[in-house]
Structures are given as structure tokens and as C-alpha cells.
N, CA and C atoms as an extended XYZ file, in Angstrom:
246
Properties=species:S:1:pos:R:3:atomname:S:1:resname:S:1:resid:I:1 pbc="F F F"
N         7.793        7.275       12.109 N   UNK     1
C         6.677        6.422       12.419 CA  UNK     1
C         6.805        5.968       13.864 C   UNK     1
N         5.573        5.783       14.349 N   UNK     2
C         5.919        5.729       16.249 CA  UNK     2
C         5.151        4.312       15.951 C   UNK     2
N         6.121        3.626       17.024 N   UNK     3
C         5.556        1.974       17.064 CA  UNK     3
C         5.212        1.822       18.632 C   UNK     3
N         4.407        1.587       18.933 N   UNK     4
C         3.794        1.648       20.128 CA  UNK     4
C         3.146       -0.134       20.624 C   UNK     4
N         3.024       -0.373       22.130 N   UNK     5
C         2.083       -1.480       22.018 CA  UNK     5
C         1.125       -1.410       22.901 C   UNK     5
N         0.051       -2.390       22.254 N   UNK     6
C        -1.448       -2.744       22.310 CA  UNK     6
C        -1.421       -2.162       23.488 C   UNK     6
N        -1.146       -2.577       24.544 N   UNK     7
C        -1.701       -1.976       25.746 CA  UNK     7
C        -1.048       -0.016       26.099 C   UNK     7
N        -0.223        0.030       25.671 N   UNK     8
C         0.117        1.792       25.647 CA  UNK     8
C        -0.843        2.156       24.739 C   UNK     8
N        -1.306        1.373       23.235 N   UNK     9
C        -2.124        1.902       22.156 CA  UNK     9
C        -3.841        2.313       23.511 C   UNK     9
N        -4.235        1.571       24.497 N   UNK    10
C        -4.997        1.437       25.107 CA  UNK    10
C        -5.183        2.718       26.069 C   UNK    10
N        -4.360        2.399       26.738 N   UNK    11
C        -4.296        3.563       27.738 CA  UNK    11
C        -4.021        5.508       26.977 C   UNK    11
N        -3.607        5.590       25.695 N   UNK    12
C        -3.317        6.515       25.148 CA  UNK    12
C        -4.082        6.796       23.531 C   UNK    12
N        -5.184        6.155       23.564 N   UNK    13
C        -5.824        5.891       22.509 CA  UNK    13
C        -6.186        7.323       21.906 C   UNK    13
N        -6.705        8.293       22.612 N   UNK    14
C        -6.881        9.969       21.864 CA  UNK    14
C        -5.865       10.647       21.455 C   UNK    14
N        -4.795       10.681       22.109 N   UNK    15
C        -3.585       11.299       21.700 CA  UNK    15
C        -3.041       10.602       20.633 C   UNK    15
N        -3.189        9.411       20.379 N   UNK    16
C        -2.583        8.531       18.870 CA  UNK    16
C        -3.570        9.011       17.563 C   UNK    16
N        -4.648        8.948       18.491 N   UNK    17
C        -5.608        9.754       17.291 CA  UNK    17
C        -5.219       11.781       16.872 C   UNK    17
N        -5.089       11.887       17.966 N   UNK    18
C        -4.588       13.414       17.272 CA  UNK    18
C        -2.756       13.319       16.427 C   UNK    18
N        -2.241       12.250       16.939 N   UNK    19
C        -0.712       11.763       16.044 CA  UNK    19
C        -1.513       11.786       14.759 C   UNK    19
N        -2.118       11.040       14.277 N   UNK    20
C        -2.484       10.279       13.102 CA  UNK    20
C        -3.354       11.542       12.108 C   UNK    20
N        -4.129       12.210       13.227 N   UNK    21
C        -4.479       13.384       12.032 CA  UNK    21
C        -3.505       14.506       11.749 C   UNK    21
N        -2.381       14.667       12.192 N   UNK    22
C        -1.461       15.872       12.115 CA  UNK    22
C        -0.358       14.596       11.105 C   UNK    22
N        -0.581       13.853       10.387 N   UNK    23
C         0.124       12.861        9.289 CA  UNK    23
C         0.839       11.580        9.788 C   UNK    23
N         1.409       11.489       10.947 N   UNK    24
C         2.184       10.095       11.715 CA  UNK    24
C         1.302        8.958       11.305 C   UNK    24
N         2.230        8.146       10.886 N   UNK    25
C         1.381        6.807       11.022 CA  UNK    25
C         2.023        5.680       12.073 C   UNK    25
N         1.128        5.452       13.001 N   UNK    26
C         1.301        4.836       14.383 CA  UNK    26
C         1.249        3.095       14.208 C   UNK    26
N         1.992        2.517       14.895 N   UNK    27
C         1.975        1.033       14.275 CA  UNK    27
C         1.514        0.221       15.509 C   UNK    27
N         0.985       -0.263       15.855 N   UNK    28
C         0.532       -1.061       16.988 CA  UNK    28
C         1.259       -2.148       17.339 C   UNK    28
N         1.865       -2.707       17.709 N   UNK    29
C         2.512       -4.311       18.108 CA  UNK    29
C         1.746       -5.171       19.516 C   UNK    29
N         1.299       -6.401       18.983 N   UNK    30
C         1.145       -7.418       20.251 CA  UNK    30
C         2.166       -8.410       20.255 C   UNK    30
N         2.556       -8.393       21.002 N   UNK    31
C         3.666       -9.582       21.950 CA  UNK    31
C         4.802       -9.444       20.515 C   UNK    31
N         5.240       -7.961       20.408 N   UNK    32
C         6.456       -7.255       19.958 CA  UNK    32
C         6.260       -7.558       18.254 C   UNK    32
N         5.299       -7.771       17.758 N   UNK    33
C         4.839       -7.880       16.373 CA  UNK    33
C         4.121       -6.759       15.550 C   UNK    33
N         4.265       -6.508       14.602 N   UNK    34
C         3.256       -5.260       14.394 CA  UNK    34
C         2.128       -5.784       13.982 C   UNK    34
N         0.998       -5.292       14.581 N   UNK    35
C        -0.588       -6.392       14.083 CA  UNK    35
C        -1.420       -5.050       13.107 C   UNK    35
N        -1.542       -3.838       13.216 N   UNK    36
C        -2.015       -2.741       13.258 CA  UNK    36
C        -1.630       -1.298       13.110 C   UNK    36
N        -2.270       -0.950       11.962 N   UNK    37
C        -1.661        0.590       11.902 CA  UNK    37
C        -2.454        1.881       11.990 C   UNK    37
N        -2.799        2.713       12.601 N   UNK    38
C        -3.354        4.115       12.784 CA  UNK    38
C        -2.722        5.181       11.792 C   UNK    38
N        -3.711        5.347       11.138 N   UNK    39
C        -3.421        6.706       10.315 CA  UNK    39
C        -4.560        7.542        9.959 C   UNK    39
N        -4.159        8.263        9.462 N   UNK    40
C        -5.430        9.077        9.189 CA  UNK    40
C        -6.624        9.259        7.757 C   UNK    40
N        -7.604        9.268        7.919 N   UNK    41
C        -8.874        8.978        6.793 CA  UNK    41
C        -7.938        9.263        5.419 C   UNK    41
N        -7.129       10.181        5.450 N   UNK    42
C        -6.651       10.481        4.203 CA  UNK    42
C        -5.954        9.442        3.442 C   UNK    42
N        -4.910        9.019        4.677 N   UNK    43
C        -4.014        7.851        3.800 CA  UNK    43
C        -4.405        6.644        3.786 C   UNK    43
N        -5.762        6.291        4.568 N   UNK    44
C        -6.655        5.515        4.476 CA  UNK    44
C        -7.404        5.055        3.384 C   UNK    44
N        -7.744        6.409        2.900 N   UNK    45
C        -8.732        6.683        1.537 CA  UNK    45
C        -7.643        6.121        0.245 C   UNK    45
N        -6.214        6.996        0.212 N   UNK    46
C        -5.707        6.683       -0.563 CA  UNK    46
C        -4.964        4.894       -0.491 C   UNK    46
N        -4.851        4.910        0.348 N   UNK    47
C        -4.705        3.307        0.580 CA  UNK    47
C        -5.636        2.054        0.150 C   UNK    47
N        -6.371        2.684       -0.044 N   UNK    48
C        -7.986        1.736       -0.655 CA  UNK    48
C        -8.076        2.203       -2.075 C   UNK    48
N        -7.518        3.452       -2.439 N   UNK    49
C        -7.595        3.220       -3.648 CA  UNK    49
C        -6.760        2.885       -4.430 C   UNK    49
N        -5.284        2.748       -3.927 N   UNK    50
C        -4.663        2.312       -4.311 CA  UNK    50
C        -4.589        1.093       -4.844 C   UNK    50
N        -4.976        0.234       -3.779 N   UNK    51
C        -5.462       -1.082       -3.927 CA  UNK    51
C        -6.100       -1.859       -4.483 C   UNK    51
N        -7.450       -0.786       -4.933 N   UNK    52
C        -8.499       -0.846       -5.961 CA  UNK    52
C        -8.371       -0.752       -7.227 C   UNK    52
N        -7.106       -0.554       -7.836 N   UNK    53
C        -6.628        0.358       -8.980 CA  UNK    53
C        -6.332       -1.283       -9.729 C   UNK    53
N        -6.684       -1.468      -10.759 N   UNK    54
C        -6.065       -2.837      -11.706 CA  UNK    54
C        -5.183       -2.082      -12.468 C   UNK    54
N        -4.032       -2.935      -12.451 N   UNK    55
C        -3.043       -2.523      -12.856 CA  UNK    55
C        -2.896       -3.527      -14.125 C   UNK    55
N        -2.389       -3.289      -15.176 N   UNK    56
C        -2.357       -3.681      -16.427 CA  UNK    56
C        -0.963       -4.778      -16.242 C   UNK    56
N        -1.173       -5.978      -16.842 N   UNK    57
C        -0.173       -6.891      -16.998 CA  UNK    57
C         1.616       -6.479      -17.789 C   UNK    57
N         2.359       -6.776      -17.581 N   UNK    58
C         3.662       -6.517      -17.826 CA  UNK    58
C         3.508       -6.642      -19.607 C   UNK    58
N         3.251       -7.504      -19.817 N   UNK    59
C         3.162       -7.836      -21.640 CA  UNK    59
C         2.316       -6.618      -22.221 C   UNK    59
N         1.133       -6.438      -21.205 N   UNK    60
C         0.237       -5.191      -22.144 CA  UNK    60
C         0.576       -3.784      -21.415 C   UNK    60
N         1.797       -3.583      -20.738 N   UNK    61
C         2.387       -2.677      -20.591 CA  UNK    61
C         3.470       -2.098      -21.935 C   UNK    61
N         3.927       -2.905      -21.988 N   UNK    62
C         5.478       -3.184      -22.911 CA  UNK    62
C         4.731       -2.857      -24.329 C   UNK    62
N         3.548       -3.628      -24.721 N   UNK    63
C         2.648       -3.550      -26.305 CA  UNK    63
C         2.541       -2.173      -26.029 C   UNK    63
N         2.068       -1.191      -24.978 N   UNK    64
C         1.419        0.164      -25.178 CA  UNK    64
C         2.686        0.964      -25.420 C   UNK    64
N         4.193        1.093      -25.632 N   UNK    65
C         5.048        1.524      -26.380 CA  UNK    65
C         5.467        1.564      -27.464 C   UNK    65
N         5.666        2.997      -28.257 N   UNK    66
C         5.585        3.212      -29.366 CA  UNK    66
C         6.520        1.962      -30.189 C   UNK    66
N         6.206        1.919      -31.883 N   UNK    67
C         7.114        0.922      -31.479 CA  UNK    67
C         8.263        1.617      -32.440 C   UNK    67
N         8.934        2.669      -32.451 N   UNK    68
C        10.326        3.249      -32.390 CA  UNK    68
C        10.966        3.237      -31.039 C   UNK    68
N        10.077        3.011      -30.187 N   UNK    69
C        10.992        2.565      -28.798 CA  UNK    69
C        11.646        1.323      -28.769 C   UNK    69
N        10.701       -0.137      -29.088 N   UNK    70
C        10.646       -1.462      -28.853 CA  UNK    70
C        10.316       -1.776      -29.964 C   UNK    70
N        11.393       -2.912      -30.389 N   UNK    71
C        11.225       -3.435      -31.736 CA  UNK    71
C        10.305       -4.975      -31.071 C   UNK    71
N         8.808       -5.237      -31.918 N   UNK    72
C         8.055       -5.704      -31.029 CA  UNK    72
C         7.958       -7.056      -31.884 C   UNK    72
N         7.785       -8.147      -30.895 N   UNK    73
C         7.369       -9.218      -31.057 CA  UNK    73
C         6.254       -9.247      -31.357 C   UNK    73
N         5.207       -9.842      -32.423 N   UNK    74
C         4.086       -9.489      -32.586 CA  UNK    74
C         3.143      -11.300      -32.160 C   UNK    74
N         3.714      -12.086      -31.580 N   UNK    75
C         2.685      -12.869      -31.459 CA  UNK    75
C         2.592      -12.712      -30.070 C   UNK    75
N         1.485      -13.470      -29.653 N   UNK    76
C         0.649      -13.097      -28.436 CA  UNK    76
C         1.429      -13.491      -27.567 C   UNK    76
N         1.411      -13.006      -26.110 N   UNK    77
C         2.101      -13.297      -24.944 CA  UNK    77
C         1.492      -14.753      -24.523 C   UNK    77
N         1.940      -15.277      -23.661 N   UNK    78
C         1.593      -16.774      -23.178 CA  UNK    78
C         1.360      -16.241      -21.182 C   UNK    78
N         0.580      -17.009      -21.174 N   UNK    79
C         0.189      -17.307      -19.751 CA  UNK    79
C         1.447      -18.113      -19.056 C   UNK    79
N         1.747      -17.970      -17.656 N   UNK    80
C         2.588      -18.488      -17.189 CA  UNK    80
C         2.066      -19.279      -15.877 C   UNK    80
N         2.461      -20.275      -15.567 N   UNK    81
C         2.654      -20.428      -13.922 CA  UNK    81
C         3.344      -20.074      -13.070 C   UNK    81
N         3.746      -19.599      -12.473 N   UNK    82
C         4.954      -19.538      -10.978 CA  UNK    82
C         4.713      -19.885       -9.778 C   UNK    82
């Protein structure tokens, strides 16, 4: 991964773009921080859908095993705070 900053990201802005479509993912930093990342539509796409994806709670993970795997507690899970 190439970490580059804002102002090199500036002056070299097409060539980061041809990095990013040949797979690199380019990281931007202002005042030595990373603010920003360049990559390409692909891992973009999959990055959004990743994100988009609801993922099922730990309790109704554990219930969807057979239950010769997990000998199961059968009353309902409880809500928590943390």
C-alpha cells in the first residue's frame, strides 16, 4: 500500500489513478495522518457492499446451529447495554 501526502497526492494525481486501477490502494495523509484512500471502482463497489450487508446478531447466529452441535438454551436471548 503506498501512503503518499495531500500535496504529492496533488501534483501526481493521474499516475495514483493508474496505481489504483492496476489494484494498489493509495492512502492520502494531511499533516502526517491518513484522511483518504484511492482505490479502484472495484474495491469500492465491494466496500459498499460490504457495508450494506446486515449481519445477523451473535444469539441468532448460535440458534441457526444444528442442535447435535449445541446443546441449546431455549429461552429467549436478552438485550444488552454496553
Amino acid at each position: 500500500m503506498l501512503t503518499i501526502t495531500l500535496r504529492e497526492a496533488k501534483a501526481g494525481f493521474s499516475s495514483l489513478v493508474d496505481k489504483a486501477l492496476k489494484g494498489e490502494f493509495v492512502t492520502i495523509t494531511r499533516h502526517g495522518k491518513p484522511v483518504a484512500a484511492l482505490v479502484s471502482i472495484e474495491a469500492a463497489d465491494a466496500g459498499r457492499r460490504a457495508m450494506g450487508r446486515k449481519r445477523p446478531s451473535l444469539a441468532s447466529y448460535l440458534q441457526s446451529f444444528p442442535d447435535e452441535v449445541l446443546t441449546r438454551n431455549v429461552s429467549p436471548s436478552r438485550d444488552v447495554d454496553l
